[in-house]
N, C-alpha and C positions, 0 to 999 in steps of 0.2 A: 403907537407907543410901545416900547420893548418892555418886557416886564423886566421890572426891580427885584434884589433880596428885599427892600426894605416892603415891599408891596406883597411876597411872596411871605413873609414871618406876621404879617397885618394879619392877612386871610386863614395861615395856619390857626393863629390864635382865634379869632373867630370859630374855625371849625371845632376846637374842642372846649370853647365855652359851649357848645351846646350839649355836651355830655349831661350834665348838672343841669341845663335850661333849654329845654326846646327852645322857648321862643328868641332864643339868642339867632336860630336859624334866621330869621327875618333880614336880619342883618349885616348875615353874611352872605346871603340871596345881592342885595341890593349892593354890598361894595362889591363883592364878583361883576354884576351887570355892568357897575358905571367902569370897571377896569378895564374886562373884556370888549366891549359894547357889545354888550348883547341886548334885544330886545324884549326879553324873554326870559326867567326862569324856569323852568317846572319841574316838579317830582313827583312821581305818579310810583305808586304801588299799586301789586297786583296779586291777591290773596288766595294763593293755591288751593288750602283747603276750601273755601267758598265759590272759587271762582268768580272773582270778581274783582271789582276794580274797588281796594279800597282805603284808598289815601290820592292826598290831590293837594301841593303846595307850590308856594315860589314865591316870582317876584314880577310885579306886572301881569298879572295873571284875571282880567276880565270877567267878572263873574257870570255874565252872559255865554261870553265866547268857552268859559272852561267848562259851564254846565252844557252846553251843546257840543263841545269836544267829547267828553263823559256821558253821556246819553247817548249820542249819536254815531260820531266821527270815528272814535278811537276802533268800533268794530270793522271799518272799510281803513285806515290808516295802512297803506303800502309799506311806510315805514317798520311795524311792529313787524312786519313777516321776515323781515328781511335782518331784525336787531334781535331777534330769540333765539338765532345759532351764532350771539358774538358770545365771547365769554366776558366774565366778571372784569373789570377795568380795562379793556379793551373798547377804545371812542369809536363809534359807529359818527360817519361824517355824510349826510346825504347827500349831497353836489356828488359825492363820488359815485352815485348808485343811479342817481337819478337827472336825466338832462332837461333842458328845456323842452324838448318834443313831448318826452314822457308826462313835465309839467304841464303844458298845454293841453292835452288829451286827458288828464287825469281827474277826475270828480272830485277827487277828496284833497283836492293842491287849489283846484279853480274855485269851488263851493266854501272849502274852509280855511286852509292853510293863508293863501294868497288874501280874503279877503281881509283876514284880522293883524296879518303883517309877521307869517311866522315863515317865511319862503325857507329859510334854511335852518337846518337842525343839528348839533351835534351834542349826542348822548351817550352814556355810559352807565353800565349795572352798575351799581357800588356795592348791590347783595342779593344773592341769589343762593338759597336754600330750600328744603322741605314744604317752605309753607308758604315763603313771599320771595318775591322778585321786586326788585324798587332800579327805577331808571334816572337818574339826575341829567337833565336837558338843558341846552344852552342854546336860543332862538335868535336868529336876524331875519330883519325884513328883506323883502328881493334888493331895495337899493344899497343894504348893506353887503350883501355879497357875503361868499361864506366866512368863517375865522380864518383869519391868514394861518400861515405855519407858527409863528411865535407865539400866538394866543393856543392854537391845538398844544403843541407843545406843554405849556403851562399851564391847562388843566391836567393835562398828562401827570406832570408834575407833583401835581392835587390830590389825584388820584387813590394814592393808597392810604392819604389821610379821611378824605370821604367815606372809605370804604370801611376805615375803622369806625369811626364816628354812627355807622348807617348799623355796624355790628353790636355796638352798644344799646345801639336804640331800636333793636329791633322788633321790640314789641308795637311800639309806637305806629306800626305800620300796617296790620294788622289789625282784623275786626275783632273787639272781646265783648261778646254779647253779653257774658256774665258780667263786668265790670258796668257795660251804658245800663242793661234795663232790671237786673237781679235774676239770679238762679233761681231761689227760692221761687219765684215769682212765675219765672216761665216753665219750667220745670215740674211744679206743684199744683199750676191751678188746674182747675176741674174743666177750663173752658179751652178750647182751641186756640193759642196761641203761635201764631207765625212769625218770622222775623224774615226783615228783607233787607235790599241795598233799594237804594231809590229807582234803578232801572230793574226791580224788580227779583233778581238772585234772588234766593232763598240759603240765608245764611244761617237758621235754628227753627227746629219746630219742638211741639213736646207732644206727649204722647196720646192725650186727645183730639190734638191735629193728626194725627194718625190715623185714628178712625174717623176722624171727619172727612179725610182724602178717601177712604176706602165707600163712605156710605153716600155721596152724593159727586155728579159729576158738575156741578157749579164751581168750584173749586180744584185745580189738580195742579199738580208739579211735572213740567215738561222738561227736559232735560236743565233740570237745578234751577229754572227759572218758575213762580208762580204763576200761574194762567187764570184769569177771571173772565166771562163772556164778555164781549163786545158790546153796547160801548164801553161800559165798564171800566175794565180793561185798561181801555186809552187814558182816561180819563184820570185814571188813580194814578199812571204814571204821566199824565200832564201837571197833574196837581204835586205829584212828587218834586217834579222837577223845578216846578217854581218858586216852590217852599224853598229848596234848597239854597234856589239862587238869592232868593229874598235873606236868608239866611248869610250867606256868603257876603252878600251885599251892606250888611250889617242895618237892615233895614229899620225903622221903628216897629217896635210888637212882632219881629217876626219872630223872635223866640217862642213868645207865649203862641201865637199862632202858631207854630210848628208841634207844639208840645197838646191844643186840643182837638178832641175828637170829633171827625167826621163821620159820618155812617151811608153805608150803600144797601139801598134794599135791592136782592137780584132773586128776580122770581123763575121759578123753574121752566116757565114757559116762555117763547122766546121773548128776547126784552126789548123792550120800547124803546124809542128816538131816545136819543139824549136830550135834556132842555140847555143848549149852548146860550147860556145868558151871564159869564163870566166866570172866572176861576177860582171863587167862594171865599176868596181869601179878605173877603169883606162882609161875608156872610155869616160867619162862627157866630154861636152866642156865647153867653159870657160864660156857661155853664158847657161850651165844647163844642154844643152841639151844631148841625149845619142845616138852614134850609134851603133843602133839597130842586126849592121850586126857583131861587136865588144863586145858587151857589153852581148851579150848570153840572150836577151831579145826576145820573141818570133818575129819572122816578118812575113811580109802580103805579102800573094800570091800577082803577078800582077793580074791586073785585077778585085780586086776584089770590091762590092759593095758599093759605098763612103754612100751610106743612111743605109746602116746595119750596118757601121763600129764604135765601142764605142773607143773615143780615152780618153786615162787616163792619165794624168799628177800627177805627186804624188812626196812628199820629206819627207825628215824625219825631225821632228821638235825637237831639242833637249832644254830642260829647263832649260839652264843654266850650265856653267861649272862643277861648282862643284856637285850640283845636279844630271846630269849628268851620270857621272861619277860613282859617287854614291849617290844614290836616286832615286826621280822620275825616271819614266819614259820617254823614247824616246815616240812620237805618231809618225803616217803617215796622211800625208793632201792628199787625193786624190782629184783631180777636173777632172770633167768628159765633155764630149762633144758628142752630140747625133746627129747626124743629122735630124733624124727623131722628134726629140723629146726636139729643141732646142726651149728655147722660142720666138715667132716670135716678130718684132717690130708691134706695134699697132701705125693701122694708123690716126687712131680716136686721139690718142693722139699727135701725128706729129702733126697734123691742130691743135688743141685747142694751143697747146703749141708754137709752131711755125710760124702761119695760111700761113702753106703749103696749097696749091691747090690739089686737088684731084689726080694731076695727079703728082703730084710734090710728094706727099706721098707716090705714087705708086714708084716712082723710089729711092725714100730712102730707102723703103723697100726693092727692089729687090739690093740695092746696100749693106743693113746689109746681105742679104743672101745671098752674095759673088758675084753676078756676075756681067761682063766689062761692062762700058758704051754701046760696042758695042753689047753684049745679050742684053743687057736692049731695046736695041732701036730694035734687031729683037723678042722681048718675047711682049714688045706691038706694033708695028708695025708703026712705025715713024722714021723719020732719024736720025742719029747718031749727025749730028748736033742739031735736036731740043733736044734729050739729055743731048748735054752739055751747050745750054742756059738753059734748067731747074734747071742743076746741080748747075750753077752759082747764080741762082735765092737761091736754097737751102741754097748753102755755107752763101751768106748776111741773110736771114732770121736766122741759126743759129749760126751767128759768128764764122761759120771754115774758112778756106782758104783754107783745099785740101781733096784728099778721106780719107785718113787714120786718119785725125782729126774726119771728119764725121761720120765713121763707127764708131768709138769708143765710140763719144757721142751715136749710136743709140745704140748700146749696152749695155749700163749701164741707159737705161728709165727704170722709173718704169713699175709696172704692168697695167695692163687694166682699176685696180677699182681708180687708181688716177688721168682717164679722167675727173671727174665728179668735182674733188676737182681744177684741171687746168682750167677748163672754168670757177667755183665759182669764182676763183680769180680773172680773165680777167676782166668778165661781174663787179666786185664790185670797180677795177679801172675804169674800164670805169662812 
């Protein structure tokens, strides 16, 4: 078929209804494919500041085949090495790069390309700045052979309209961790929080992940990527990865699955088999949580060390249905819990804030750091009743009424440097 004006003013128009409406894109995925014949869609973005892969659309696009492209493929892909010195709408066309010899000898042509039906490629930047790279791909199977000349030609064509379209939206393409999971949130809280891509990047930390990196090596950051021991490890991004596709897939509950929490207990000493008895995703309970002895998530020797032990809580955040789906990416929220290395509550700041008594702070504290009334009263050495008139004294000075209100408020005090700013303000009431 020779392309039309009347087919070439169709397509336009489509391209900038998507200004106003992403998902008008869908649309124009699928009349490009049946005009072209292409096999194939795809749009992949790649998030400079993060390093990372992060956007994923089109048309035809196998949820299966695109999370194992995305996991796996795209890192050995011959073609990326060879398409990051074309410039901005300039078509990179494979047959011209690559011949049958090379396809036959090639792992990432024979293992992925060839088997899901993408033998030939022809793609083009449509934006390329500071932050993102975004490649727009047009696939045939090996029996279709590559796009003739009048097809190359008339993406050509396309070209600088794509590339405006791709400039308008260029946020869309790119990870905004503020926007999926809150500022405030990551930013502010008292606990370790990490962010990631599903093969693991490290897209946001905040600043008590910082010192959790520094005070234990169960957790570290390897060149931008997160590292957790073995099996560990594997496991979190098996589990990533299937969520997502589940996600992609538009599974029943895969939302609400994605969204609750599993937890890893990883103990300082080396760790145990994993229990391979399925990928938990039938395991959640209704309250998040996972068992561990079900869900093929590694588990913890009896016995072993509760101050070496890193416990991980972590969900998958997804952006939005349609996005989703197709678009953005899924992230991982991990939040971490150190024993060693958990911030303690400041007692300096209990009295300024409070004006707890010296002794009265002492037992706030040891009750944020989990232990009974009745440790409390043999760790300093007084009776279990003077305990609980202290306790009582505490609850009225901070307006709780029982422990689990108490510990909650010690938990969420600021840092140490906001003693100074709590007595300013006392001493300038007074």
């Amino acid at each position: 078929m020779e392309p039309s004006e009347v087919e070439y003013d169709r397509l336009l128009h489509r391209i900038y209804d998507t200004v106003g409406h992403p998902q008008a894109w869908q649309a124009f995925y699928a009349q490009l494919a049946a005009f072209v014949d292409a096999t194939t869609i795809h749009v992949l973005a790649f998030d400079k500041r993060h390093q990372a892969l992060s956007f994923s659309d089109g048309f035809n696009l196998p949820p299966a085949g695109e999370i194992l492209y995305i996991q796996r493929y795209h890192r050995i892909d011959p073609r990326l090495e060879l398409f990051w010195s074309y410039p901005v709408g300039k078509w990179f066309h494979c047959h011209q790069h690559f011949d049958d010899v090379f396809v036959q000898q090639n792992r990432f042509f024979q293992e992925f390309v060839i088997p899901v039906g993408r033998r030939y490629v022809s793609a083009c930047k449509i934006l390329e700045n500071e932050t993102v790279t975004v490649i727009f791909a047009c696939l045939r199977t090996a029996a279709q052979g590559p796009f003739p000349p009048a097809m190359a030609a008339f993406l050509e064509r396309l070209t600088p309209h794509l590339e405006r379209a791709a400039q308008l939206q260029a946020q869309r393409y790119v990870f905004s961790t503020d926007a999926l999971v809150g500022h405030a949130f990551v930013n502010r809280s008292r606990q370790p929080v990490i962010l990631t891509s599903t093969e693991g990047e490290l897209l946001r930390h905040n600043e008590p992940a910082q010192h959790l990196l520094q005070s234990t090596s169960l957790v570290r950051i390897a060149g931008r990527r997160i590292v957790l021991p073995e099996p560990f490890y594997s496991r979190f991004l098996e589990d990533c990865a299937e969520t997502e596709r589940r996600v992609r897939s538009g599974e029943p509950r895969a939302y609400e699955d994605a969204a609750h929490y599993r937890v890893m207990r990883i103990p300082g000493e080396a760790a145990p088999p994993a229990r391979r008895q399925g990928h938990g995703h039938g395991a959640m309970t209704s309250q998040g949580g996972t068992d561990a002895a079900n869900s093929g998530l590694p588990a913890v020797e009896p016995g072993a060390d509760s101050s070496d032990m890193l416990y991980v809580f972590y969900n998958l955040i997804v952006p939005g249905e349609v996005s989703a789906t197709f678009g953005l990416r899924t992230i991982a929220m991990l939040i971490f819990y150190h024993p060693r290395s958990a911030p303690p509550v400041d007692e300096d700041l209990l009295a300024a804030a409070f004006d707890l008594t010296p002794a009265e702070s002492r037992i706030a504290h040891l009750l944020a750091d989990g232990l009974t009334p009745k440790d409390i009263a043999t760790r300093v050495g007084v009776q279990p009743d003077t305990v609980r008139k202290q306790m009582q004294s505490i609850y009225q000075k901070t307006g709780t009424n029982r422990q689990p209100d108490l510990v909650r408020l010690l938990l969420h005090l600021p840092g140490a440097s906001a003693v100074g700013y709590v007595q300013a303000a006392r001493d300038w009431k007074l």
